[in-house]
C-alpha positions as CSV (number, residue, x, y, z in Angstrom):
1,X,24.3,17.7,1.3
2,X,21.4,18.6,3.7
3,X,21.1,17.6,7.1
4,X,18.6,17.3,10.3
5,X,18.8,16.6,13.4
6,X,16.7,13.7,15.0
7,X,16.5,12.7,19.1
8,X,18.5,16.2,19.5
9,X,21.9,15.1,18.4
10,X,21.7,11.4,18.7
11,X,21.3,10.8,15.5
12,X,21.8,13.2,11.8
13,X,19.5,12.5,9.3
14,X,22.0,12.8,5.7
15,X,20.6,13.4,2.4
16,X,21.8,13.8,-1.3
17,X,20.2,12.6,-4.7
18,X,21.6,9.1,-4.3
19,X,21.2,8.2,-0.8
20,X,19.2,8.5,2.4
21,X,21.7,8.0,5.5
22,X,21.1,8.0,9.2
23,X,24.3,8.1,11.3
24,X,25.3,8.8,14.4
25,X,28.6,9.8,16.3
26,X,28.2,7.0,19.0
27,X,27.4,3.1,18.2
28,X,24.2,1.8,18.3
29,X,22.6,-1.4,18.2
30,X,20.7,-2.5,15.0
31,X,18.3,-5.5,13.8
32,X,17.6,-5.2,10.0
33,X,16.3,-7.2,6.9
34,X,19.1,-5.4,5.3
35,X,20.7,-6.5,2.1
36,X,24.3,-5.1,3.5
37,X,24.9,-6.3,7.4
38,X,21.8,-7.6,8.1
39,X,20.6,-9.0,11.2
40,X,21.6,-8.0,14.3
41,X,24.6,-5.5,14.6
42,X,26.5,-2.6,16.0
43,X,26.6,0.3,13.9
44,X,27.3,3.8,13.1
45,X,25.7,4.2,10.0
46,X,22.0,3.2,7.9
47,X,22.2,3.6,4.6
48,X,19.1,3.9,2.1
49,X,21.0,3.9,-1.5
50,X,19.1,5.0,-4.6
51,X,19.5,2.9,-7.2
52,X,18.9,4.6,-10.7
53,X,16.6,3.4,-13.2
54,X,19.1,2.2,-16.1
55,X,21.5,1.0,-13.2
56,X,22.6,-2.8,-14.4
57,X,19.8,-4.9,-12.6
58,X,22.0,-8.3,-13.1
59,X,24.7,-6.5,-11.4
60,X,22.0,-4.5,-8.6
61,X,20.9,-8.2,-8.1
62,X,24.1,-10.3,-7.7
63,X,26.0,-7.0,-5.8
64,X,23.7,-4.9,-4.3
65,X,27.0,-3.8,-2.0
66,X,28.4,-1.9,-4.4
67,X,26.0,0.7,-4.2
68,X,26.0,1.0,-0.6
69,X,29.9,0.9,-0.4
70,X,29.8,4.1,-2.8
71,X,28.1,5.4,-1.0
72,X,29.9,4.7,2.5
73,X,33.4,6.1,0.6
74,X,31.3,9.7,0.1
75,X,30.7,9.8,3.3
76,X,34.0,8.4,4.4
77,X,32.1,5.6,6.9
78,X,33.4,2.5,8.0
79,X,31.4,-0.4,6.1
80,X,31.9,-2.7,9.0
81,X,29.8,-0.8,11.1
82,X,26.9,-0.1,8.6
83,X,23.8,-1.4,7.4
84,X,22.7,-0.6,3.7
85,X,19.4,-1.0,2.3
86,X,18.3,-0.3,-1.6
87,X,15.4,2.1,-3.0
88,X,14.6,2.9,-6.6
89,X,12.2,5.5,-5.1
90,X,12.8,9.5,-4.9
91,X,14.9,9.5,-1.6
92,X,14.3,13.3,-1.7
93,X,10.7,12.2,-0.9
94,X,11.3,10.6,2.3
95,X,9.1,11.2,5.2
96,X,9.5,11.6,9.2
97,X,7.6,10.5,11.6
98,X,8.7,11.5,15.5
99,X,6.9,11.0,18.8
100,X,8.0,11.0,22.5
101,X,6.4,10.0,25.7
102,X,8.3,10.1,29.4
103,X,11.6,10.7,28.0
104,X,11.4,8.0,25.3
105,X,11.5,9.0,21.9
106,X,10.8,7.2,18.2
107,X,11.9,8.1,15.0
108,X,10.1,6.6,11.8
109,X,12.5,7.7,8.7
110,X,10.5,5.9,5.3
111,X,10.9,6.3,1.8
112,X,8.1,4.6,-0.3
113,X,7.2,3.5,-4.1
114,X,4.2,1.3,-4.5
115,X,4.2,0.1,-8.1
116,X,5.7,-4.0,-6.7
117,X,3.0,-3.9,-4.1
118,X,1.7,-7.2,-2.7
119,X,-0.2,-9.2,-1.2
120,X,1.8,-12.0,1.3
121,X,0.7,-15.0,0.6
122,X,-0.5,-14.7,-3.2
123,X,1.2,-16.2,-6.5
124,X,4.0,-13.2,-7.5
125,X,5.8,-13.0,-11.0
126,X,8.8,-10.7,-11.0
127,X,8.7,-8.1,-12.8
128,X,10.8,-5.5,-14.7
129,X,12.6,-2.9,-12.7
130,X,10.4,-0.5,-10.8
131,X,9.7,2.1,-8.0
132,X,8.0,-0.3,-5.8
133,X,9.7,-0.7,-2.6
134,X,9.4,0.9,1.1
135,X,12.2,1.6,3.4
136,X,11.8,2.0,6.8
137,X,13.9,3.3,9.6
138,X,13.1,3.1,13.4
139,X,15.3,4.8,15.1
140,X,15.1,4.5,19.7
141,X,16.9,6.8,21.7
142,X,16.1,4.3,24.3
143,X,17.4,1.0,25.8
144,X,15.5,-2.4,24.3
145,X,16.5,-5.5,24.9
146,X,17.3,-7.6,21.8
147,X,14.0,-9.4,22.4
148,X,12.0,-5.9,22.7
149,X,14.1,-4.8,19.6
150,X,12.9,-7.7,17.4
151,X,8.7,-6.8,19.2
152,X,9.4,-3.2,17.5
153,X,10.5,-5.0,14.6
154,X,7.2,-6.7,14.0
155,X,4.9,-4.0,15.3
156,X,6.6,-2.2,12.8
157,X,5.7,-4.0,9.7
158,X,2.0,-4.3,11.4
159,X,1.7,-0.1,11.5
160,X,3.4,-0.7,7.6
161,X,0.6,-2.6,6.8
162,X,-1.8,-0.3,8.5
163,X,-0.6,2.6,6.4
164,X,-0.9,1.2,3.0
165,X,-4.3,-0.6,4.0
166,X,-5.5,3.2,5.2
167,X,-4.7,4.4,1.7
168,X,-6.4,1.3,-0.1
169,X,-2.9,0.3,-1.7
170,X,-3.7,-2.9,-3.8
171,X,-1.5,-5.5,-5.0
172,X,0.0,-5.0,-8.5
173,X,-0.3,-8.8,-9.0
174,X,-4.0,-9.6,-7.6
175,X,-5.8,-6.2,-6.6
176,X,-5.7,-7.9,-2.9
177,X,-5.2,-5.2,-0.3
178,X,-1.3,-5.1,-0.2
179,X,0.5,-5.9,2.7
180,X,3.7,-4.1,1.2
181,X,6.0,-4.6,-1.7
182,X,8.3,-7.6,-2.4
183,X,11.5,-6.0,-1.4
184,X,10.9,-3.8,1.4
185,X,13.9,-3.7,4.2
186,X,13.1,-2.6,7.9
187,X,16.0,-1.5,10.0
188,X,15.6,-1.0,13.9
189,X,17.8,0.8,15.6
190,X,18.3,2.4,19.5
191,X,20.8,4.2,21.4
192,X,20.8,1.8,24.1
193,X,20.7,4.5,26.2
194,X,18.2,4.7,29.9
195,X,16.5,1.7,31.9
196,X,16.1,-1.6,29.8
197,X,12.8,-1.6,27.9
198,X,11.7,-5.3,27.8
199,X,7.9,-4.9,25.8
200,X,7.7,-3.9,22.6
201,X,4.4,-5.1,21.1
202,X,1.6,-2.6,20.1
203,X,0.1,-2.3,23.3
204,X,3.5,-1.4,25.1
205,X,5.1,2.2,25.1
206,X,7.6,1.8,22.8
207,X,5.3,0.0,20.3
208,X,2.5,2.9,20.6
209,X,5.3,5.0,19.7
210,X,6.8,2.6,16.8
211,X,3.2,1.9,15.6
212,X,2.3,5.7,15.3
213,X,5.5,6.7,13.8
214,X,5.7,4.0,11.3
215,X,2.1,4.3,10.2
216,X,2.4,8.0,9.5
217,X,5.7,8.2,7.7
218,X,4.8,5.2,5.4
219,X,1.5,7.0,4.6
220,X,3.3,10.5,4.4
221,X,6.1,8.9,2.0
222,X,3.6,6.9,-0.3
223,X,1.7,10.3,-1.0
224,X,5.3,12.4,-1.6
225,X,6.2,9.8,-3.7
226,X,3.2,9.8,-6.5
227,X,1.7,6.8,-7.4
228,X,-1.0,8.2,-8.1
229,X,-2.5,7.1,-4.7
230,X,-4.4,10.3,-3.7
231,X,-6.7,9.4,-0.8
232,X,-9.5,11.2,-3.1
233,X,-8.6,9.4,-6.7
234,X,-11.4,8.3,-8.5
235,X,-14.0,5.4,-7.9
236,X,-12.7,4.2,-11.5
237,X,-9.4,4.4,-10.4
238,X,-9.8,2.2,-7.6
239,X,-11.4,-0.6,-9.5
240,X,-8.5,-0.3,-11.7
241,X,-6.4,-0.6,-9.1
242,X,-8.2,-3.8,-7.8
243,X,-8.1,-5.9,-11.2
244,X,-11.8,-4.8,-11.9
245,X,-11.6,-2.0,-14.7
246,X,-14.9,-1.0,-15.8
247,X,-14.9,-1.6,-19.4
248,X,-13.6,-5.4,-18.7
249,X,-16.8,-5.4,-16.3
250,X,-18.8,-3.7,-19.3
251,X,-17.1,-6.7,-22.0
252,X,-18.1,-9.6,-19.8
253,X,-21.4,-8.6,-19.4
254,X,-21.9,-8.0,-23.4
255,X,-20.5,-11.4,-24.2
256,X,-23.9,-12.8,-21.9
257,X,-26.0,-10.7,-22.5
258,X,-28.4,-11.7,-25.8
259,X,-28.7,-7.5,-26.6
260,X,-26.1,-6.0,-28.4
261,X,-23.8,-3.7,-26.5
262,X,-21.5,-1.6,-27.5
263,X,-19.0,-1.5,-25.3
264,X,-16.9,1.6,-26.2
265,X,-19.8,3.6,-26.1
266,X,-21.3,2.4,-23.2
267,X,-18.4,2.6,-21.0
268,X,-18.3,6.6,-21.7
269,X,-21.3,6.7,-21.0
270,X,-20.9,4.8,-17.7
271,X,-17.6,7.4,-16.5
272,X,-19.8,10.3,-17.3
273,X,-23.0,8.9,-15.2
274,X,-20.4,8.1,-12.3
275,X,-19.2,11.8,-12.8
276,X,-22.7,13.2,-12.7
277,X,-24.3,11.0,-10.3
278,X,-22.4,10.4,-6.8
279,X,-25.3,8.0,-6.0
280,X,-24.0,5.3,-8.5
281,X,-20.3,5.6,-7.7
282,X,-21.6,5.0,-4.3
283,X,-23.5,1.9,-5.3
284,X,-20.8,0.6,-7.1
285,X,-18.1,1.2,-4.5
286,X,-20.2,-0.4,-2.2
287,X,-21.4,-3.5,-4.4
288,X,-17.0,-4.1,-5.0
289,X,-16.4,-4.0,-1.0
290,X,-19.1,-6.4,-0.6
291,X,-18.1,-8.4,-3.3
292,X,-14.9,-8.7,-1.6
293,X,-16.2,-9.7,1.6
294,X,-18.4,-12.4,-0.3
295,X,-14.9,-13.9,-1.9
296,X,-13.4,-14.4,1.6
297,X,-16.4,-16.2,3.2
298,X,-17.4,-13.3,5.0
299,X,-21.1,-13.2,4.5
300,X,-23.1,-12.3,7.5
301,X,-25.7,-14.4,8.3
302,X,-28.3,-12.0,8.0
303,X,-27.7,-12.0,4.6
304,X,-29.3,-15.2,4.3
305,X,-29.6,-16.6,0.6
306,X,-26.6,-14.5,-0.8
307,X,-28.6,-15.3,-4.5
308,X,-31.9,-14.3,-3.3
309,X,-30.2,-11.1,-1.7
310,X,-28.2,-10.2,-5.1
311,X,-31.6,-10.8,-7.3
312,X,-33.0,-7.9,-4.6
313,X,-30.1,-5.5,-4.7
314,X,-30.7,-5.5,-8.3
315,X,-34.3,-5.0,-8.4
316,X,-34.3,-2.2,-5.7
317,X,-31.2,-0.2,-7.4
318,X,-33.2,-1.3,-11.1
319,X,-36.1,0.8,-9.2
320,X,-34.3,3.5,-7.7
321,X,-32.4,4.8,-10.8
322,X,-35.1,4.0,-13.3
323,X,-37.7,6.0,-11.4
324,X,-40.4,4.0,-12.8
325,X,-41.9,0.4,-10.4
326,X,-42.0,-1.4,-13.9
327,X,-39.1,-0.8,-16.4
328,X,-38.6,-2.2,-19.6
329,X,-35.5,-4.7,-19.1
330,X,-32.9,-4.7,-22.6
331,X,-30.7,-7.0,-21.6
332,X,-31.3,-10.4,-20.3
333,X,-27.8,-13.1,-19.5
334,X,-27.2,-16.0,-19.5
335,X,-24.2,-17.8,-17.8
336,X,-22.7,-14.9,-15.9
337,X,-20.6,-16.4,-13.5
338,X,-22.5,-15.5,-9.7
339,X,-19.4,-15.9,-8.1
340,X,-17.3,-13.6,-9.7
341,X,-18.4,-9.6,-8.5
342,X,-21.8,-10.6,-8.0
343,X,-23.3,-7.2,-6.5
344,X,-20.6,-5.1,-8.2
345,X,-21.9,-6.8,-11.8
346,X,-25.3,-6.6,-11.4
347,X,-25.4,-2.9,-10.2
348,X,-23.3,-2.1,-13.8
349,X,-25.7,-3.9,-15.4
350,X,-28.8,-1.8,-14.0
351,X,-26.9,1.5,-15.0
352,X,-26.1,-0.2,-18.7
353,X,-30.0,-0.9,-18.9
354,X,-30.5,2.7,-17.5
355,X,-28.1,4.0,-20.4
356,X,-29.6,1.8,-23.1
357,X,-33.3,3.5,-22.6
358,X,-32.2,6.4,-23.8
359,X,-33.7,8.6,-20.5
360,X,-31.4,10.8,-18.5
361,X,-30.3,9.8,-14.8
């Protein structure tokens, strides 16, 4: 079993292939979303239990305890003053997050899997059994009152939030940005030791500190764990990610367009341009954001005719890859949808008519 030391010896961080534990020689008081002891509590003990990936999911689902409780007996722990969460991600990818300011410290303990991420808010199906979920743990060596525990608690899941919206993480169900994954569990905990701390909001000391930690270790955690969520992954990759894969984008347009495309061919011909060419994954990654902003109502009003404007973005990038003031158009639609990745569409469709002349980039 390792161990390490957080807050000096206030609290031990525990760890073995089956669970992430955070326990302390002295009580402290907790708030948690918890599956074991939720709510507020006085505790000795936060447990993160690994749950393995052919454990019984009826069973995981109706007793999540008995996982936790395992893991309480290892450790010999009293389970009446513990909290237990649940993670089907690597705890040995677990990251730490620690800042201090005028004696008060913060500890942000997160392990992270982002394959369930969501979007709050939007239609969700379950799905099978997946690394999707984050864990956090705050832990105070400071004196909040309940009130300020429950602030931390939210600014918190705001700096969550943060971190997966600073690494583009989409939802698996709508290719929203995600907001975090439908089972995450947050547990708070402090020392109660010092002057009562009454503010804990983002703009207090304690919530700078909560807000920095949290948004780091969820970040650091996210990119231990895989997922294949490399700030740097590819433009293709991120429209994949969003529910806008390329050759769906490529099929759509062939079905209304009165030329026949190939699609198979044309999509390979589409990743190597994007490979080639930084200038059209630029244009494309910027015709998706705006795109995005177009489906939320967020058109600025400079825009003006958001029609008129699309009609010109495709002449002037039509122009600027084509080389020529007067190229031969091959593919003419009819009923595209304008509503439905406008910019995004009609930027493709310059580099398909582009592809389909036969002339280099």
């Amino acid at each position: 079993m390792k161990e390490y030391e957080l807050h000096g010896k206030n609290f031990k961080l525990l760890l073995e292939d089956d669970f992430l534990a955070l326990t302390s020689e002295t009580e402290f008081t907790t708030v948690s979303s918890a599956v074991y002891n939720g709510g507020f509590r006085k505790a000795e003990a936060v447990i993160n239990a690994h749950a393995p990936e052919d454990y019984d999911q009826k069973l995981l689902h109706e007793h999540p305890e008995h996982l936790i409780l395992k893991v309480l007996r290892k450790l010999n722990i009293n389970p009446d003053y513990s909290v237990g969460m649940i993670t089907a991600a690597d705890v040995n990818k677990f990251s730490v997050a620690t800042a201090d300011e005028d004696g008060l410290s913060v500890s942000a303990v997160v392990t992270a899997g982002c394959s369930l991420a969501e979007t709050s808010g939007e239609e969700i199906k379950t799905t099978p059994f997946t690394p999707g979920t984050i864990n956090t743990i705050i832990a105070i060596n400071g004196n909040p009152t309940e009130s300020c525990l429950l602030e931390t608690f939210i600014t918190a899941t705001e700096a969550k939030t943060a971190g997966l919206r600073d690494l583009d993480v989409r939802s698996a169900y709508s290719g929203a940005p995600a907001t975090g994954t439908i089972t995450d569990s947050l547990a708070v905990l402090s020392t109660n030791n010092g002057s009562k701390i009454r503010y804990g909001g983002p703009a207090s000391k304690l919530g700078r500190l909560v807000g920095y930690c949290t948004r780091k270790a969820v970040k650091d955690a996210i990119l231990k764990n895989g997922n294949h969520l490399i700030p740097a992954r590819s433009v293709l990759k991120r429209f994949s990610e969003r529910k806008l894969p390329i050759e769906e984008l490529v099929r759509e347009i062939s079905k209304t367009s009165h030329a026949e495309v190939n699609v198979e061919e044309v999509n390979s011909k589409i990743i190597k341009a994007l490979e080639e060419k930084p200038l059209l994954s630029l244009v494309l990654m910027m015709a998706a954001n705006i795109d995005e902003e177009v489906k939320r109502g967020l058109v600025p009003e400079e825009f003006g005719d958001i029609n008129a404007l699309i009609e010109e973005f495709q002449k002037s990038f039509f122009r600027t890859i084509s080389k020529e003031e007067n190229f031969h158009r091959f593919i003419k639609l009819s009923n595209m949808n304008p509503n439905s990745n406008p910019f995004l569409k009609n930027a493709l469709l310059c580099i398909i008519e582009k592809i389909l002349s036969k002339n280099s980039f």
